[in-house]
N, C-alpha and C positions, 0 to 999 in steps of 0.2 A: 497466483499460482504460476511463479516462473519456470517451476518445471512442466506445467502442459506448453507442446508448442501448439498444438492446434487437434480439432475434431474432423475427421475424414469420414463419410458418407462410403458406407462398405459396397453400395448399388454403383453410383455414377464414379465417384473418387477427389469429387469437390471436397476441401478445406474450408474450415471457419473457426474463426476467433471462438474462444470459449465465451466471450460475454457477446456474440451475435446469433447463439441460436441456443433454446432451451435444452431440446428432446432430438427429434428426427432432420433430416438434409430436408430445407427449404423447396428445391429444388423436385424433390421425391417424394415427398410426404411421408405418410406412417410406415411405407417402405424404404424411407432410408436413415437405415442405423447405422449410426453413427461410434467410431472406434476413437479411445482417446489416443494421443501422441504424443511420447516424455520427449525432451531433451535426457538423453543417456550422459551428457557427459553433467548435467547440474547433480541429476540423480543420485551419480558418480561423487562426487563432491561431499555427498550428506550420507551416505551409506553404503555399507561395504560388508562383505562378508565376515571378518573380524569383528567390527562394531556390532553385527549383528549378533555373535557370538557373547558379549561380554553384556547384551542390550539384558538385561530382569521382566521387563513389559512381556507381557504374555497374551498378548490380544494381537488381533490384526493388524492394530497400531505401531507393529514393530517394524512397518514396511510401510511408513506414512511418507516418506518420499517417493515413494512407488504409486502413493493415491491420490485422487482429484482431490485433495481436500486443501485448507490453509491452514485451520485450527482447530486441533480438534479437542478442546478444553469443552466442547457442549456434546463432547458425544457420550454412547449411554456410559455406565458404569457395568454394567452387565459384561462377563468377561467373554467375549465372542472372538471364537476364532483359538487356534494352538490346541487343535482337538488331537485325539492320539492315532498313531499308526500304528499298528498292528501285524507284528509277523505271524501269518495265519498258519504256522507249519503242520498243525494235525489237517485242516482243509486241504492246504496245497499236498498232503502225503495223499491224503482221501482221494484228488483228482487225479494225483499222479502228476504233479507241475511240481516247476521249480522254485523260485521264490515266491512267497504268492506276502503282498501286504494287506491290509483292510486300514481305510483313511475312515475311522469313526465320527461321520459331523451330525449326528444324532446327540452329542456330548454336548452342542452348543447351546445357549439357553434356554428358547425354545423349542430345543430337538430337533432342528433341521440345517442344515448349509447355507438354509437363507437369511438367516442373521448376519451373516458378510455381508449381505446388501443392503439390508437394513441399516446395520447400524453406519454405512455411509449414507442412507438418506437421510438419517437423522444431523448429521453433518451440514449435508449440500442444503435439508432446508434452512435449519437458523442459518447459514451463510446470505442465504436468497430471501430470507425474512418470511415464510411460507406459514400461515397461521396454521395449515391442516394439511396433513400427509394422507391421500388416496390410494390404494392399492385392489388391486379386482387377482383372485386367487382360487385354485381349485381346495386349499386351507392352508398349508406351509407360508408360504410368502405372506397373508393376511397373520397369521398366529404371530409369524416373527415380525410384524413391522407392530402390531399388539402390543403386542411383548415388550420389545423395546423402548416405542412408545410413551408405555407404563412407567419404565424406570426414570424416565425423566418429564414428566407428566405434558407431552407432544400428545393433543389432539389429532385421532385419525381417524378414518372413515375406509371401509371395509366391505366393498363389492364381493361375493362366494358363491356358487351357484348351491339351489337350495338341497342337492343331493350332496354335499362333502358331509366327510365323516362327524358324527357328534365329537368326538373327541377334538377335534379341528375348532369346530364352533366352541367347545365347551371354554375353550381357548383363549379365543375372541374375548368370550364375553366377562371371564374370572379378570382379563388385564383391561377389563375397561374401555374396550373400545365400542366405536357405532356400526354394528353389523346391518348390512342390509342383505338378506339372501336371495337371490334374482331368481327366481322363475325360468329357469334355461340351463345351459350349458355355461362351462366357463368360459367362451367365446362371446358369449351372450353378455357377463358378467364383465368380462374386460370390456368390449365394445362401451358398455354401458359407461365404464367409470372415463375411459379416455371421455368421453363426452362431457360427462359431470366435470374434470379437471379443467378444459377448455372453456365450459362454463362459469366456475365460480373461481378459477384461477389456484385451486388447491397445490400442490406438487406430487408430481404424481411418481410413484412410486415403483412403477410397472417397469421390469427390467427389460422387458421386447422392447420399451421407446428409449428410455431413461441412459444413456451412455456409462452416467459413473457408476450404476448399482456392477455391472458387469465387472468393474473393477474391484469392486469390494470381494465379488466370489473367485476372482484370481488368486486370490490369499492362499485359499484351501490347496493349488499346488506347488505357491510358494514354500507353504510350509512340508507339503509332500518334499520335498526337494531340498530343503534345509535339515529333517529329518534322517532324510537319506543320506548328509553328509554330501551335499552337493553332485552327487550320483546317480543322472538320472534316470527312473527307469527305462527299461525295454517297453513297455505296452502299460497304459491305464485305461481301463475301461467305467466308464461315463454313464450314467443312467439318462435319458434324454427327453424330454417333452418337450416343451416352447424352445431349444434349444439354446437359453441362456448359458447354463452352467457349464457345457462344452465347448462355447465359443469363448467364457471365460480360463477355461482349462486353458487352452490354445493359446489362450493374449499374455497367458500368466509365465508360460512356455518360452514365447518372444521374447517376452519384457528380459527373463533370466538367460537366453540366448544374447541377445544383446550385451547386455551388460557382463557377458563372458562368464560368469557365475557356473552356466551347465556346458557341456562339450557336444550336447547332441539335442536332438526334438525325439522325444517317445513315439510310437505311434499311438493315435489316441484313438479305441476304440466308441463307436456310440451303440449303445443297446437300446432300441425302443421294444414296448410291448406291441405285441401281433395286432393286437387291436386296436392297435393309437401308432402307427409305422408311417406316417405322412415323407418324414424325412428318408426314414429308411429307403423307402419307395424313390424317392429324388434320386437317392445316391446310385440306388440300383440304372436309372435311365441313365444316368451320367448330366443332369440337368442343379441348377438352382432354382426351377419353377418349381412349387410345392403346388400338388392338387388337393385340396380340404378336404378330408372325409370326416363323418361323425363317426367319434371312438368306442370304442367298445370296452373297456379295461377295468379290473380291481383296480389297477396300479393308479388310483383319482389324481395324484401329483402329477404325472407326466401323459394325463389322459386329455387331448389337445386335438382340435379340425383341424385349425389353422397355426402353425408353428409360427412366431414372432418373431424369432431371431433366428430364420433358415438359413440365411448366407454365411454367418458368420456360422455357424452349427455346422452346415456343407463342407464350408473353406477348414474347420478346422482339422476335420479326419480327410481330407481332401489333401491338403499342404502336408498330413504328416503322415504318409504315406499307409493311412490306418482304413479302419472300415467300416459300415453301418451292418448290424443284425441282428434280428428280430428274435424273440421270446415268448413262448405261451403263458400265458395264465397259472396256469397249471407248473410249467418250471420256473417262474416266479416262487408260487408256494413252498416247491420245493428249495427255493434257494433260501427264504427264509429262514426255513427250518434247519437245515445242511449247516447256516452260518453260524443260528443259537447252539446248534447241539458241537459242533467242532470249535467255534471261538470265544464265544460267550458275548455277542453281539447282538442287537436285537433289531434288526430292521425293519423298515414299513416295506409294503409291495415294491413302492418304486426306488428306493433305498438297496430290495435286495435285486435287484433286475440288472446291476454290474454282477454280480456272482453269479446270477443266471448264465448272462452271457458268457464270464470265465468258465463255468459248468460246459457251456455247449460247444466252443471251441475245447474245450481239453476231450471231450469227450469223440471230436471228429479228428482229436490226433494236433491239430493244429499250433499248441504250444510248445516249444522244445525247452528241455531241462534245464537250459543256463540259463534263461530267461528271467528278469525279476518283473514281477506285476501289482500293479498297484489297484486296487476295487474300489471306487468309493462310492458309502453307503452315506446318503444324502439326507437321511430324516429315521427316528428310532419307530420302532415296532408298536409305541403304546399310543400312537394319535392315529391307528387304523387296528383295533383289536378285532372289531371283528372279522377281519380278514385273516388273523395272526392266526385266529381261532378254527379257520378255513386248513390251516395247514397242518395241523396235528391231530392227531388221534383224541378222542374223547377222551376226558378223565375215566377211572377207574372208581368207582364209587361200592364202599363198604361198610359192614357192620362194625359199631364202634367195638371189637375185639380181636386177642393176639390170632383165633383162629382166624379171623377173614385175614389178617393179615399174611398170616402164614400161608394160606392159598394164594397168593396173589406174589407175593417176594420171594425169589431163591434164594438160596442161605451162599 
């Protein structure tokens, strides 16, 4: 990999060779995550916005100079990644905003954003010769590394706390893999698996330790940003738990500042739910120390004690002059429903908790008209139905004729 030049430790700011450290900074332990580092000018050499232009690849692999990887002839075949963007303009009229997009990664195989990371673990381990891929997940991250998995018959093993959704499990178990459902919280369940991976030497798949998975979920606004014609926006708002997938927003941001590609950094907004707000809470103190609460949340993806990737989640709306705010339960629901009925999108609780947040700043005034905004929804509506089911009115149920019908329908 002569385009990584090295791995930087986001806590102390120590360097190391890629082949001198697996996971976390030696020096920090399981608190220090570690950020990859390109050479921009090899980068530069192998890819360009033109090339990208004329590239046919429709995966994440369209931006393989951009990733930790060397060869990616063993990754899945499942086509992950090149999800659509969405001009939401009956939503954005409904809020009263100016441009409003919707980044659909509910599209990806397994319906969630976390196949970008997956499918570079599926990479890094046949590179590292890794018999079995470990992952510990509140269901998204375990479904999608299943998933992928499946398609290229990679043995995995699947830490979930025993309350995620059946559809999540249902998941798991259709692609074949070895669930174990833990007895706890997914803190419980992660804890659990870093342990197992230390012990039987698996690869672990856990984006809070794991350096390259963060690179795989930078794609999502690579492609935000090549969608847009290299223009990038004013504000994207982030749904946040473990805060992986913001601190990838942010790297992905870099990566495209650097290499001169965009003119500017967006402000990246983070939305957590009210009852899972660890970060949000940091941001509010002006601190990088996270204090652990147990959460409270529908939203089970981004329902987190202890956040795993707080630094990099902090520094990312930190640096880009953005902001952390919280969401109820209850405007969750309603963003769900607000998005199916004006876009025709289907999101899960934590999927619609970026439209929430767009919802609550438009509605304190806080967006102005010229603005273009990017939402993205992180995992589809059908691997939390019952929740979905939370958010709209009962069916209507009638006698099999034209008169019940005729009471029920205007003309």
């Amino acid at each position: 990999m002569d385009h990584v030049l090295s791995l930087q430790c986001v806590r102390c700011g120590r360097r190391y060779g890629p082949a001198e450290v697996s996971y976390t900074c030696p020096a920090c332990g399981d608190e220090g995550i570690l950020d990859v580092l390109y050479d921009y000018d090899v980068v530069r050499g192998r890819l360009d916005r033109n090339l990208l232009a004329r590239n046919p690849e429709r995966t994440i692999w369209r931006y393989t100079p951009l990733l930790p990887v060397e060869d990616v002839q063993f990754a899945s075949p499942l086509t992950v990644g090149c999800t659509p963007l969405y001009r939401a303009k009956r939503l954005a009229d409904e809020l009263e905003v100016g441009c409003l997009y919707v980044k659909d990664d509910g599209r990806n195989p397994s319906a969630s954003l976390k196949d970008r990371a997956s499918t570079v673990a599926l990479v890094r381990a046949h590179q590292e010769g890794a018999p079995v891929i470990a992952a510990a997940s509140t269901g998204n991250a375990a479904s999608s590394l299943a998933c992928l998995c499946a398609s290229v018959g990679q043995r995995c093993i699947i830490f979930v706390p025993e309350t995620a959704p059946p559809a999540k499990v249902a998941q798991l178990l259709v692609f074949g893999a070895q669930a174990l459902l833990v007895k706890g919280s997914y803190d419980d369940a992660f804890d659990l698996c870093m342990e197992a991976c230390r012990a039987y030497g698996w690869y672990n798949r856990n984006t809070g330790v794991n350096p390259y998975l963060s690179e795989g979920k930078k794609t999502v606004v690579l492609e935000v940003c090549e969608q847009l014609h290299w223009e990038a926006p004013d504000l994207i708002f982030v749904p946040v738990g473990d805060g992986c997938i913001i601190g990838a927003v942010a790297k992905g941001l870099r990566d495209l500042r650097a290499l001169g590609w965009i003119e500017r950094m967006p402000r990246i907004v983070g939305v957590q739910a009210q009852g899972s707000a660890v970060l949000a809470k940091a941001w509010a103190r002006g601190t990088e120390e996270i204090v652990p609460e147990p959460p409270t949340t529908l939203a089970d993806s981004i329902s987190v004690a202890r956040p795993r990737d707080a630094i990099k989640a902090l520094r990312a709306v930190r640096d880009s002059g953005g902001e952390y705010i919280t969401v109820s339960d209850e405007a969750i629901l309603e963003a769900m429903r607000t998005l199916g009925h004006t876009s025709g999108v289907f999101a899960e609780p934590a999927g619609a908790t970026s439209i929430a947040g767009v919802t609550k700043w438009a509605r304190q005034g806080r967006l102005r008209g010229g603005e273009s905004i990017v939402a993205l929804v992180t995992g589809n509506g059908l691997k939390d139905v019952a929740s979905a089911l939370k958010a709209v009115p009962e069916p209507v149920r009638i006698e099999p004729t034209l008169e019940a019908v005729r009471s029920h329908v205007a003309r």
